[in-house]
C-alpha positions in Angstrom: -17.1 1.0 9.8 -14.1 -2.1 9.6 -11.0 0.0 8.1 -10.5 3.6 7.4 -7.4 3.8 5.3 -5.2 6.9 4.8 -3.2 6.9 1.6 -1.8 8.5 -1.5 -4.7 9.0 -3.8 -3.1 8.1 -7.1 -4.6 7.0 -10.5 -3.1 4.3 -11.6 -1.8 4.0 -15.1 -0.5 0.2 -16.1 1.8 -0.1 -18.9 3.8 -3.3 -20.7 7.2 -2.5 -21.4 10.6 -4.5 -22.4 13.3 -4.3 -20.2 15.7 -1.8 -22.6 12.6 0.4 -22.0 13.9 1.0 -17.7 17.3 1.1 -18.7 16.7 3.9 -21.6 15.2 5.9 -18.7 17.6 5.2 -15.9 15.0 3.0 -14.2 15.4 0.5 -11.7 13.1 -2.4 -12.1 11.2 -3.5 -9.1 11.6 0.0 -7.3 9.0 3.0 -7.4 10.7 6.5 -8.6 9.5 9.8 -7.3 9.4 12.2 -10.4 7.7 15.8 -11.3 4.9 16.2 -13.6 7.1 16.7 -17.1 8.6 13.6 -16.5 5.7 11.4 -16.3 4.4 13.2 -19.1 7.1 12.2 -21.2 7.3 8.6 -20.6 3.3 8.4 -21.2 4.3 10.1 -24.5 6.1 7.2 -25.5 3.7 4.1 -23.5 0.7 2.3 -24.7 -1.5 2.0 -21.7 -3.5 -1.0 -20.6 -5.8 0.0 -17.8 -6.3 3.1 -15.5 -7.6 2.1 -12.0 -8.1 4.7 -8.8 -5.2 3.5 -6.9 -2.2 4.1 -4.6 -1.0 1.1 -2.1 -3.8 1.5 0.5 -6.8 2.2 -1.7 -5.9 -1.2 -3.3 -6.2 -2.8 0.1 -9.4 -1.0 0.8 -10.9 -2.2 -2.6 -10.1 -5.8 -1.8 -11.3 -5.4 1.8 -14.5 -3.8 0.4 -14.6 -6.7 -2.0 -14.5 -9.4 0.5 -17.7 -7.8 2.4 -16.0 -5.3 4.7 -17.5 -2.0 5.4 -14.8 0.2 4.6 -13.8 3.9 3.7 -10.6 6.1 2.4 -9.4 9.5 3.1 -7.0 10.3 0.0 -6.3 13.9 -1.6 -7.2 14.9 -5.0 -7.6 17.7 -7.2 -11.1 18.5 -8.8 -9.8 18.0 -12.0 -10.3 15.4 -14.6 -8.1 12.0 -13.1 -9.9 13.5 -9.7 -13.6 12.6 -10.8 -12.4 9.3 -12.3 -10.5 8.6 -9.1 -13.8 9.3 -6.4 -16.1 7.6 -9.3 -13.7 4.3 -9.1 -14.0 4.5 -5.4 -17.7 4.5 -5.2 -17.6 2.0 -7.7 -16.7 -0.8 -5.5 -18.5 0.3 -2.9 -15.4 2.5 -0.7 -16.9 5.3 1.6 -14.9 8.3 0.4 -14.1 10.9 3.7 -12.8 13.5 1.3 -14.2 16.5 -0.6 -12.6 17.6 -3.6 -11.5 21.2 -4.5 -9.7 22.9 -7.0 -6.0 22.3 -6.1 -3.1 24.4 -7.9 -1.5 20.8 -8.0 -3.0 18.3 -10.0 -3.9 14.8 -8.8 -1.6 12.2 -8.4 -0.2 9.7 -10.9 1.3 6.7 -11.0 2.8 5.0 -14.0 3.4 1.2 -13.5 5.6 -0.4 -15.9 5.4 -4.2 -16.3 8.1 -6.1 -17.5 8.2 -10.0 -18.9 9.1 -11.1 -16.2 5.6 -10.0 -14.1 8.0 -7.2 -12.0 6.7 -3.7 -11.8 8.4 -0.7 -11.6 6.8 2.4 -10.5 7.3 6.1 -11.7 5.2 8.5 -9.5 3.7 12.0 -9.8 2.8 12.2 -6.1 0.5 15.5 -7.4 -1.3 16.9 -4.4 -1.8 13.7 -2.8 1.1 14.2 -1.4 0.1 17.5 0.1 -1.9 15.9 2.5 -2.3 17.9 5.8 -4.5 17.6 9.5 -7.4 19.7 7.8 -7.8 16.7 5.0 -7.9 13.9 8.4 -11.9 13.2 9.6 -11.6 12.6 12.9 -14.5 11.3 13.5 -14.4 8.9 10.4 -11.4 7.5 12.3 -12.9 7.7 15.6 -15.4 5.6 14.2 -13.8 2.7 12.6 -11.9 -0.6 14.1 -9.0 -0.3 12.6 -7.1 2.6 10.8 -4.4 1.4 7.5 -1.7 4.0 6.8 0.7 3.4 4.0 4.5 4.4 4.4 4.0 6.0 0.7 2.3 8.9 2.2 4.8 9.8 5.2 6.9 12.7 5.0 8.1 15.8 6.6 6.0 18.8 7.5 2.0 18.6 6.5 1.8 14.6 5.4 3.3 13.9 9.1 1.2 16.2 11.1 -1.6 14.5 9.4 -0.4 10.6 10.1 0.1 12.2 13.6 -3.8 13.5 13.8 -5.1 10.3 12.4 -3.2 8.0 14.8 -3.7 10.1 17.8 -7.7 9.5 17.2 -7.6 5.9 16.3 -8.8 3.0 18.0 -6.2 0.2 16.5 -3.6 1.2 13.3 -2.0 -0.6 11.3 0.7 0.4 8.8 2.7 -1.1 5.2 6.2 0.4 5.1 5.4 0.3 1.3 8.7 0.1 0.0 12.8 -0.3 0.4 13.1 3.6 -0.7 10.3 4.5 1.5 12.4 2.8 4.7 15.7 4.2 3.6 14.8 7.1 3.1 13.0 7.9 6.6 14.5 5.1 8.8 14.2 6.7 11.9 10.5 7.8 11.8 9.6 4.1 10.7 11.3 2.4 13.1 9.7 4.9 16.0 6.6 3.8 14.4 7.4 0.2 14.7 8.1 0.0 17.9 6.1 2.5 19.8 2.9 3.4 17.7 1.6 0.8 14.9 -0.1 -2.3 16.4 0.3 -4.3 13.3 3.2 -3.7 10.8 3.3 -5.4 7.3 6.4 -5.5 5.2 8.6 -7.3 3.3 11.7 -9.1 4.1 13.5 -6.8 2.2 12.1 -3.7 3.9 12.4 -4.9 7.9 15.4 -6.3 7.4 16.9 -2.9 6.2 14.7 -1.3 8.6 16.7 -2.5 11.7 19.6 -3.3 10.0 20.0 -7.1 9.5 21.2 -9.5 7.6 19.3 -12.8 9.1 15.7 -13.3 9.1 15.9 -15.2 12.4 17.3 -10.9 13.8 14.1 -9.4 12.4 11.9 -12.4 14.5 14.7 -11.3 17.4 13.0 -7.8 17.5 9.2 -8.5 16.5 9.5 -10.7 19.4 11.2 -7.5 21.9 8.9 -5.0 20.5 5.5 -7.4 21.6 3.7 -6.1 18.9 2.1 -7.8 15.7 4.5 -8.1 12.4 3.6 -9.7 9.6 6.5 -10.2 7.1 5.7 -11.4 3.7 8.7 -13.2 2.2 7.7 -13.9 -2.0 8.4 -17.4 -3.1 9.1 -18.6 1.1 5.6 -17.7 2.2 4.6 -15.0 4.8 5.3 -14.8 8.7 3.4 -13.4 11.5 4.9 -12.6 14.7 2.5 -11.6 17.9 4.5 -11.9 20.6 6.7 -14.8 21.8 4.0 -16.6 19.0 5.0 -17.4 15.2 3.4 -18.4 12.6 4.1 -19.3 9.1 1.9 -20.0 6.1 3.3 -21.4 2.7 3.1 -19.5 -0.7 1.0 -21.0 -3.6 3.0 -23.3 -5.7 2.5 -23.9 -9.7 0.9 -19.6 -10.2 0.8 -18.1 -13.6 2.3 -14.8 -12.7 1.0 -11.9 -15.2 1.9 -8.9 -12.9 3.3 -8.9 -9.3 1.5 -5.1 -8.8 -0.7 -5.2 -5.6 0.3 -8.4 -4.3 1.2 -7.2 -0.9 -1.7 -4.5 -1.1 -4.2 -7.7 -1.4 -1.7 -9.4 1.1 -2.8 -6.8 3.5 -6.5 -7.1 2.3 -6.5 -10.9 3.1 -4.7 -10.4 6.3 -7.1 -7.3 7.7 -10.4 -9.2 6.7 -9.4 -12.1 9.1 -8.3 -9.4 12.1 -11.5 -8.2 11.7 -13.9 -11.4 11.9 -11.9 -13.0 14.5 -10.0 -15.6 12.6 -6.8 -17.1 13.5 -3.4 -15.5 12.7 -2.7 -18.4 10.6 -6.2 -18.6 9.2 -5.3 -14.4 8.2 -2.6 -15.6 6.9 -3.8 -17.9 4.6 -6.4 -15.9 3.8 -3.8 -13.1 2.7 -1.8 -15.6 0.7 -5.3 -16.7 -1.6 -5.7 -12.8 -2.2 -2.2 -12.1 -3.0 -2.0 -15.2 -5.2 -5.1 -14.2 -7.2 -3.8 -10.5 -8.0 -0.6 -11.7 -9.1 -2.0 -13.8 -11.9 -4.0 -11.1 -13.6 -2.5 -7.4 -15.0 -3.0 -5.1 -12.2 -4.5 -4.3 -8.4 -7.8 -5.1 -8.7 -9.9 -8.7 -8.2 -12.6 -8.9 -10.3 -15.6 -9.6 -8.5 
């Protein structure tokens, strides 16, 4: 197997609302919003929904590596409960080797409620559900053992049982490769992430936003500074200004499209990462991985949701 990826198994739900709709509910746009079962209940109560899709950050970048040819798998915890079987049949679907087997769970399976706005941002409200109960008993070892690279999301980190199983799975990998997934994500467990960084991943994606706060930086040129110390491969994504890889003393830069009709910015960096990992894996060039990233990510972006069409 290419990738393994270990992430929050989450149904997406996608959703078009105005902007009075995030400030009625005390939502920042363009951030994701940790919240408890009722609460997602209650803004669903009050949605029309456009799509459901099996998602969470690093399931979308398995889809997209699975779509462009890539032998690929996911471990993710769900419940066996109704958005459970649609979230393992979605998987299969596009052709994902799923390393986990399904039980009944006194917490139901994940959520995520992605609010779209005019202006193509998302903001996410999530029911983490028991994918966030991940633990070293849901981790195959061998599955990992047996693939090229392992993909870890910053989503799924936490304290206690999530950690011991990130622990598990990078102890048995071969090469891993993280997304620090969001500003709220890197905030909120700074120290770990930077540990990470430095010391464990062998290929980091973020955005500027994200490893600029991780190390505490204002200039882009600090946060080339340290990928260049730490010697190991960053890849920084940077919107409108294109992404950046650093490997190395070596950088390299690749433009972002110009003239896209943007529908939805939701799995751009997901597909990024896609794009990025498909070229690792068939011996491109970092800039040819790059570019290669930068097509996905500009595809998703200009159709509602995470998902290419074939």
């Amino acid at each position: 197997m290419k990738i393994l990826g270990i992430g929050n198994a989450i149904v997406d739900v996608l959703c078009k609302v105005e902007d009075n709709f995030l400030v009625q509910n005390n939502l920042t746009k363009s951030t994701m919003k940790l919240v408890d079962e009722s609460e997602v209940k209650k803004l669903l109560s009050s949605l029309k929904i456009e799509e459901t899709v099996s998602g969470g950050s690093v399931a979308n970048s398995i889809v997209g590596l699975s779509q462009l040819g890539n032998k690929v798998g996911f471990i993710g915890k769900i419940s066996d409960d109704d958005l459970g079987k649609k979230y393992e049949k979605g998987l299969k679907k596009e052709n994902v080797d799923y390393f986990y087997s399904k039980k009944n769970e006194i917490i139901p399976t994940g959520t995520c409620l992605i609010l779209i706005t005019p202006d193509s941002e998302r903001t996410m409200v999530t029911f983490l559900g028991t994918a966030g109960k991940i633990n070293q008993n849901d981790i195959d070892a061998n599955a990992i053992k047996n693939s090229e690279i392992l993909f870890l999301e910053g989503y799924l980190w936490d304290e206690g049982d999530p950690k011991k199983a990130f622990e598990k799975a990078i102890s048995n990998s071969n090469k891993v490769a993280m997304s620090l997934s969001d500003l709220f994500c890197v905030e909120r467990h700074k120290p770990h992430f930077l540990d990470l960084v430095k010391n464990k991943l062998d290929i980091t994606f973020a955005n500027e936003q994200e490893i600029m706060s991780l190390i505490d930086v204002k200039k882009f040129e600090d946060v080339i500074g340290f990928a260049k110390k730490i010697k190991r491969l960053v890849i920084i994504t940077r919107g409108d200004k294109g992404a950046v890889a650093i490997n190395d003393n070596e950088v390299t830069e690749c433009s972002a499209k110009k003239n896209l009709k943007i529908k939805d910015l939701t799995g751009a960096g997901d597909l990024f990462a896609s794009g990025f990992l498909h070229g690792v894996i068939n011996n491109k060039s970092i800039k040819e991985s790059l570019e290669i990233g930068t097509d996905m990510s500009s595809k998703v972006i200009q159709i509602i949701g995470a998902r290419l069409n074939r």
